[in-house]
LOVEX-535917 format. One line per 10 residues: number of its first residue (from 0); for each residue x, y, z of C-alpha. Coordinates in Angstrom, 1 decimal, m for minus. Example, Ala and Ser with C-alpha at 12.3 -4.5 7.8 and 13.67 -1.06 7.14 Angstrom:
LOVEX-535917
0	12.3,m4.5,7.8 | 13.7,m1.1,7.1
This chain:
LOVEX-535917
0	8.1,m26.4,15.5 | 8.7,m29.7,13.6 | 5.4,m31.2,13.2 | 5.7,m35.3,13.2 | 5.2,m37.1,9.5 | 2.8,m40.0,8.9 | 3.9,m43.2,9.8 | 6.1,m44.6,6.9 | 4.7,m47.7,6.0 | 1.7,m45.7,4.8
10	3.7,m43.8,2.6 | 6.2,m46.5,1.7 | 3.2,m49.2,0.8 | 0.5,m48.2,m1.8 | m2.9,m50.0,m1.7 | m2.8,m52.0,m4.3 | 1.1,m53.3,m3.2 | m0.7,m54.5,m0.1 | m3.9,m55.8,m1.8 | m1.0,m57.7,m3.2
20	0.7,m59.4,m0.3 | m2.5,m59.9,1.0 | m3.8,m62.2,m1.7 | m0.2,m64.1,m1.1 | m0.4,m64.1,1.9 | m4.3,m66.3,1.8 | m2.7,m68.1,m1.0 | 0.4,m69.1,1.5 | m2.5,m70.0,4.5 | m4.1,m71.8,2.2
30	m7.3,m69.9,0.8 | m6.3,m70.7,m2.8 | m4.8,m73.6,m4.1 | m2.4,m73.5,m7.7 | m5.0,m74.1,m10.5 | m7.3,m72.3,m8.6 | m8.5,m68.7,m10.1 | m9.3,m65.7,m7.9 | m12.3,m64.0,m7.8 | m12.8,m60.9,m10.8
40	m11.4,m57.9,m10.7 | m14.6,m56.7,m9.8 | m15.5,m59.2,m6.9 | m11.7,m58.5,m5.4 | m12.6,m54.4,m6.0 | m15.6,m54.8,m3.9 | m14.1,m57.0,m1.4 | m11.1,m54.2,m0.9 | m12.8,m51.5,m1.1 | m11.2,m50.2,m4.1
50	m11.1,m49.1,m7.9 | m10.7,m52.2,m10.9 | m7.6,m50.5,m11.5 | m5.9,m50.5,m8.0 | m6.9,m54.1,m8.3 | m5.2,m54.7,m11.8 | m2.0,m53.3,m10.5 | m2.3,m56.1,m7.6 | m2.7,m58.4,m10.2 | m0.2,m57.3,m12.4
60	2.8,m57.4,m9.4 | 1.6,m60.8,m8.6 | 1.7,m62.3,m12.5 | 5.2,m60.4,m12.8 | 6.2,m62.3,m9.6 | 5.1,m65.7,m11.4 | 1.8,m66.0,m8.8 | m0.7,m65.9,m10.7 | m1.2,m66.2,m14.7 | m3.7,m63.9,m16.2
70	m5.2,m65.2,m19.8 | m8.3,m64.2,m21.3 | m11.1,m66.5,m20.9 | m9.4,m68.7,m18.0 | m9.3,m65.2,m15.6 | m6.5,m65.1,m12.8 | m5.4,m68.6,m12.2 | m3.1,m69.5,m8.8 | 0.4,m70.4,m10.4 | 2.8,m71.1,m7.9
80	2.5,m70.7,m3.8 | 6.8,m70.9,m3.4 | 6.7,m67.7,m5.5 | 4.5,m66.2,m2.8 | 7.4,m66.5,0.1 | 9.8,m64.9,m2.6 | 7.1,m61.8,m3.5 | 6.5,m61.3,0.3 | 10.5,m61.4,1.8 | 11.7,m59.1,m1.6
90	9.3,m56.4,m1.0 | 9.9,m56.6,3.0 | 13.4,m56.0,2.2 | 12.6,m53.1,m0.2 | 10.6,m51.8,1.8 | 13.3,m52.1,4.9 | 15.7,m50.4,2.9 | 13.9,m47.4,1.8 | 11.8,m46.8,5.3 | 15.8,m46.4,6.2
100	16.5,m44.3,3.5 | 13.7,m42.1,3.7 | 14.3,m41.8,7.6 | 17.5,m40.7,6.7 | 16.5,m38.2,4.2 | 13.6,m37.1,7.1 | 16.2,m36.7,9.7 | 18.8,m34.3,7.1 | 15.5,m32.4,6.6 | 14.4,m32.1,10.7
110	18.3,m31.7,11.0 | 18.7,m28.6,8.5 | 15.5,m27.1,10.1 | 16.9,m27.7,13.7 | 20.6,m25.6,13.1 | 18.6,m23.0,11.2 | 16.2,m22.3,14.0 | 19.2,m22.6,16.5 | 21.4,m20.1,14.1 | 18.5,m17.4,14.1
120	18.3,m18.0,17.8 | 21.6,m16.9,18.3 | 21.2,m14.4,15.7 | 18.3,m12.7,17.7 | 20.1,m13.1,20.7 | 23.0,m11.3,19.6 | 20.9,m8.0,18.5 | 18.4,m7.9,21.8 | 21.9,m8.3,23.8 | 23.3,m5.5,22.3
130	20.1,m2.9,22.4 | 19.4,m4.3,25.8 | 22.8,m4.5,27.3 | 21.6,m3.0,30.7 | 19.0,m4.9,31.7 | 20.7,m8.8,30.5 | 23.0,m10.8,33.2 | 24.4,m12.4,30.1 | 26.4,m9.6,28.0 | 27.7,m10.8,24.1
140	31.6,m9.9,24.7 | 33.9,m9.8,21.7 | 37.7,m10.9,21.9 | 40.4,m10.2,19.2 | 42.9,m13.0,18.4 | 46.4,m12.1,18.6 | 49.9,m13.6,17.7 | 50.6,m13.4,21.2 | 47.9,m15.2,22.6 | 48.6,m18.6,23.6
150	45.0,m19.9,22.2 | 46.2,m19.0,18.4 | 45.8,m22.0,15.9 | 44.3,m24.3,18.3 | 40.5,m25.5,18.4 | 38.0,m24.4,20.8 | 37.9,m28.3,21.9 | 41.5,m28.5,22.0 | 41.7,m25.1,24.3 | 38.7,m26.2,26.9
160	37.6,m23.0,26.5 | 34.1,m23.5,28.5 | 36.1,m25.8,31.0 | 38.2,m23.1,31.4 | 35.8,m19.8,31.4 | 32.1,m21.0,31.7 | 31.5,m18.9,28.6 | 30.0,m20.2,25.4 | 30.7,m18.8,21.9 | 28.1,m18.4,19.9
170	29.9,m16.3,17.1 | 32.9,m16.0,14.9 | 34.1,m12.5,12.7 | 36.2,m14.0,10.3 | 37.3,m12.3,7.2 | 33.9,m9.9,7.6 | 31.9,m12.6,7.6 | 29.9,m13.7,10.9 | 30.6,m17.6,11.5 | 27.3,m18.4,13.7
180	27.9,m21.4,15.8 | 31.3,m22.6,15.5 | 31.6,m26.1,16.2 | 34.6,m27.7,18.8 | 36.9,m28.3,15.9 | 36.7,m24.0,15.2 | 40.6,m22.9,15.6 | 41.7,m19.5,17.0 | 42.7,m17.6,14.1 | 44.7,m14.2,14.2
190	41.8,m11.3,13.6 | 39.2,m13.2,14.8 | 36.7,m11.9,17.0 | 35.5,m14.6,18.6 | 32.0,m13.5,20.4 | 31.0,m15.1,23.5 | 27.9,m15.2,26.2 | 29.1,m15.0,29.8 | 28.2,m13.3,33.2 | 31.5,m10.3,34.5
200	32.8,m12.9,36.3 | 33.6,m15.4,33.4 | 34.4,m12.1,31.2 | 38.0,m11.8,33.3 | 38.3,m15.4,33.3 | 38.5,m14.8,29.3 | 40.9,m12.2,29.6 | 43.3,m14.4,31.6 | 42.8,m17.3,29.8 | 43.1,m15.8,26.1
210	46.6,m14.4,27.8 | 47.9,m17.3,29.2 | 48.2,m16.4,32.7 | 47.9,m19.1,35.4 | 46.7,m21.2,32.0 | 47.5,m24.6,31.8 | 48.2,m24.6,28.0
């Protein structure tokens, strides 16, 4: 079971990015003027609720973002309120972009996890259907492609094969190799043993259809 993540602007935004657009945000509002200086590092650590250090790295985005100068012996002086509209737009867009591309990244990962639990699915389908034969409505059947066979080199989209049988397929021998799965685009190759879920009745459906008669390919 895929267990939901943490909401991603807490993993997107560290503490002291949004100490940050805090303090430009009250400097946009108007809690700081330009010439004014901020509190100390200390004062602003104990009014967040976090280390000096989380607080110098707020500091230090804002000074790189032309917000505030730091000089020794005049503290953390307001610079420029414009620059504050700038700091706050550019990380909203950073932060736009990779929320997307770590959704996208999240989704791949859920995705991967999904077709794996849905090919071991099948997988364990397969083997209790074939120790349990007797007592299961739904039997695996296996078909053989032939050059005769009216479905050869065509997909299994392009044949309407569950339109046409009300059987799924689930599996594909190819080559030795056990193609779980196959997706719509799948062609009918000569040798292949195409396995397939269905009730009897659907089983002679199949054998008509793979042969062509009263087929409308």
């Amino acid at each position: 079971m895929i267990k939901s993540k943490m909401p991603k602007d807490s993993i997107l935004k560290p503490i002291y990015k949004k100490i940050a657009i805090d303090l430009s945000n009250r400097i946009l509002s108007g809690d700081f003027s330009i010439g004014d200086k901020l509190y100390g590092r200390s004062s602003l650590a104990s009014e967040y609720n976090v280390s000096p250090e989380t607080i110098r790295r707020a500091i230090t985005l804002l000074s790189d973002m032309d917000i505030v100068k730091v000089t020794k012996g005049s503290g953390i002086v307001i610079n420029s309120v414009d620059n504050c509209l700038n700091f706050i737009e550019k990380f909203k867009d950073i932060d736009c972009i990779s929320s997307l591309k770590n959704n996208i990244v999240d989704l791949l990962q859920r995705k991967k996890e999904l077709d794996k639990n849905i090919d071991d699915s099948i997988d364990e389908l397969i083997d209790y259907s074939s120790r349990f034969r007797n007592s299961n409505p739904f039997i695996p059947f296996e078909f053989e492609i032939h050059n005769e066979m009216c479905v050869l080199d065509k997909s299994i989209s392009e044949t309407k094969f569950w339109q046409n049988t009300g059987a799924t397929i689930i599996g594909v021998r190819r080559n030795g190799k056990l193609i779980l799965s196959p997706g719509p685009c799948t062609t009918f190759k000569e040798n292949d043993i195409f396995v397939v879920i269905c009730d009897q009745n659907s089983y002679y459906k199949i054998k008509t259809f793979l042969y062509g008669k009263n087929s409308s390919l």
